[in-house]
N, C-alpha and C positions, 0 to 999 in steps of 0.2 A: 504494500500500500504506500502511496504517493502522498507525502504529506507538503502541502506546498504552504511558504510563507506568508504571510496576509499583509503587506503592503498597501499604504495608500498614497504614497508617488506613483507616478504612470511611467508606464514600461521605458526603458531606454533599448529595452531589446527585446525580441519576444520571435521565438521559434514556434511557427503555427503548421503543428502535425508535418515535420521536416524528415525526408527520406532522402538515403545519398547511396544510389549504387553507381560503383566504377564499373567500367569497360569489363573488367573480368569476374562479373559477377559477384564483388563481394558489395554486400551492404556494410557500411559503415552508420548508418543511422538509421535507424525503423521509428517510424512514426515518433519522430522526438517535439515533443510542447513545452517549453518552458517562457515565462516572463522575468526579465530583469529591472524593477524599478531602477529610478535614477537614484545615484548616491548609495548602492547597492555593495555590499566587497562579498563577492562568491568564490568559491573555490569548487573548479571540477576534478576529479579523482575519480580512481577506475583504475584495473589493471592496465597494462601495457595494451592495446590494439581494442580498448572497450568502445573507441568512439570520440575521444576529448577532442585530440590535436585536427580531425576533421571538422568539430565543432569549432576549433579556431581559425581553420582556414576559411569556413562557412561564413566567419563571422567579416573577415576582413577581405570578402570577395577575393578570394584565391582559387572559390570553387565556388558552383552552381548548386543549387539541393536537386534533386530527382526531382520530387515532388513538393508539395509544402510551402511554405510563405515565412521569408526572413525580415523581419522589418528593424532597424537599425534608427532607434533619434526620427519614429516616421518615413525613414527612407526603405522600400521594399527592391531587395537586394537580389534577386534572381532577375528581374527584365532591367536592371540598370544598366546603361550603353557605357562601352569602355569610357569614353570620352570624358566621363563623370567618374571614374572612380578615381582619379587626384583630388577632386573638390569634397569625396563623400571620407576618403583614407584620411582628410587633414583633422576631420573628429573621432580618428581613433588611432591611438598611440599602442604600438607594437613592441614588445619587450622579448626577448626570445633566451635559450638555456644560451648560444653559444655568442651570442654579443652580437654578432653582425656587422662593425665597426670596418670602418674602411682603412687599410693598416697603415697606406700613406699618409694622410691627414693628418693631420693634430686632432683632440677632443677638440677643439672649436671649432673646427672645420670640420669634424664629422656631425657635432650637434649643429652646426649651421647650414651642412648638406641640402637637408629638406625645403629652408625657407629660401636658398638661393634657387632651385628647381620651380619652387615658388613666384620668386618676383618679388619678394620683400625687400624695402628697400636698406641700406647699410647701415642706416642708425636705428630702423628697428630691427635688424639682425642683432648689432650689438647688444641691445639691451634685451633683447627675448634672450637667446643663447646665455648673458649675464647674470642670467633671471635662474633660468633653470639651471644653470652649471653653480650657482647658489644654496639653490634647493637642494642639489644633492650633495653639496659639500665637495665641491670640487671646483672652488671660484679659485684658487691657484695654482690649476692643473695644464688650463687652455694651452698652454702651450707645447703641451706634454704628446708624444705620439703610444698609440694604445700596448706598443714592445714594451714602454717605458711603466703602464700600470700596473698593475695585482687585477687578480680577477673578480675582484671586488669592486676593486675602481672600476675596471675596463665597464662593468655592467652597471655602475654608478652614471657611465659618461651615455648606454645604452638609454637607461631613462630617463634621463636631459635629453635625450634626442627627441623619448617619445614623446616628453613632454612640452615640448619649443612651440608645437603649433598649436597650445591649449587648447589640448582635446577633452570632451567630456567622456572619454569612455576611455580607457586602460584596456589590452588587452593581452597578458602574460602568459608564454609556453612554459613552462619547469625555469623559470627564471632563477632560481636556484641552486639546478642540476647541476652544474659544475662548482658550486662555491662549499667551503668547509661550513659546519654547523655555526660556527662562530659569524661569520661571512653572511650564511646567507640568512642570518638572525637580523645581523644589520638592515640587510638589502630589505627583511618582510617589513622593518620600523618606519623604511622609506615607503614601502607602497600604503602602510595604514596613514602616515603622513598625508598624502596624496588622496587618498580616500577622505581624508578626514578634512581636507579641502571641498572637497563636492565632486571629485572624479569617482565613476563606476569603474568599479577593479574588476575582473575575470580571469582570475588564474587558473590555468590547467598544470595539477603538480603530483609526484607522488612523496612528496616530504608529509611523512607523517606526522612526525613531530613537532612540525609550526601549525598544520593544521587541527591539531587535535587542542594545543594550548593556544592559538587565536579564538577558537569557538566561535569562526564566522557562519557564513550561512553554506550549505556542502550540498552540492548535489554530484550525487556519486552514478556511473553511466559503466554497463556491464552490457555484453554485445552489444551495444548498436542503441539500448536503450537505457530511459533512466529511472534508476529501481530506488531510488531516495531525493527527496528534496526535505533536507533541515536547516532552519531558520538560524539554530544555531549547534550545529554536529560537530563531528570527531569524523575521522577518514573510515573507520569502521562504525556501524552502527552496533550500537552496544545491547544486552540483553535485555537490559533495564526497559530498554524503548522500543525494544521487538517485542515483549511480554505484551506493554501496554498496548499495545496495534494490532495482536493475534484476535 
């Protein structure tokens, strides 16, 4: 049984009955529903190939659904023409396990990437990229190229990126997966941070151990589909809460 949150902000995201099969017959998502109010911090979990990182591609138009209706901030994201998805990606901020970081650049030129592809002009490049390389504690980094960080930092300089063209919506793969416990304790302080500004967080992770002592909201997805939505869970659903629901 599907216990879903009771929110009364209106969705910033909402998956209506989303199905995804590839070319070679596997379904990745069977009839998947969920809403995300705005200002929302979720966390999805599942074993390895249950359906998540499809969900993340789903979300930031990397894939199409089969079937079903993705709406994103009002924008419904299966009949969206290429042409628009620069204007629709500048409200969602992309955070990934392995950085993504362009190894030539400095951190100011990799977090200023985006608004230069943009068209923003130099003095508000300076000051957005100022902004956010602030936020994350790395205002005397800019000149640093990403050989020169820790993988802490490097994925410190990753969310000043996602964060430059103030999006309302976060969107995290095992962000992370490569950082020591200590590390990626850090990196969760930044996205509740962030969160606690008014951005919707979406982490796809299998760190049990931040997600069981955040007690965010968990919706856990086992083949293709999702077999828990708690308001506030742990990565496993515990006895205590299967009793009450039997």
């Amino acid at each position: 049984m599907v216990i879903a949150p009771d929110f009364d902000s209106r969705p910033i995201i909402s998956f209506q009955s989303v199905w995804k099969r590839y070319a070679n017959g596997t379904e990745a998502l069977k009839d998947v529903s969920l809403a995300v109010p705005e200002g929302d911090f979720i966390f999805l979990v599942g074993p390895s190939g249950a359906g998540k990182s499809t969900m993340v591609r789903l979300l930031i138009r990397e894939e199409k659904p089969t079937r079903g209706r993705i709406l994103v901030d009002g924008i419904n994201l299966g009949p969206l023409p290429r042409r628009k998805l620069p204007h629709f990606r500048r409200k969602v901020g992309l955070v990934f396990q392995d950085f993504k970081l362009l190894p030539r650049l400095t951190v100011y030129e990799n977090v200023a990437f985006a608004l230069r592809v943009l068209g923003e002009s130099r003095d508000a490049i300076e000051r957005l990229v100022g902004d956010a390389l602030e936020t994350v504690g790395l205002a005397n980094k800019g000149a640093k190229y990403p050989r020169e960080l820790s993988g802490g930092e490097q994925q410190r300089v990753a969310i000043a990126r996602a964060l430059v063209p103030g999006p309302r919506l976060i969107v995290a793969d095992e962000p992370t997966g490569n950082l020591d416990p200590a590390t990626a304790w850090e990196i969760m302080q930044l996205f509740l941070r962030i969160n606690a500004s008014g951005s919707t967080v979406v982490m796809a992770t299998h760190n049990r151990e931040i997600v069981d002592l955040l007690r965010r909201r968990v919706v856990a997805i086992e083949d293709g589909r999702i077999v828990r939505d708690d308001r506030s869970g742990t990565y496993h659903e515990d006895l205590a809460t299967s009793a009450l629901r039997a």
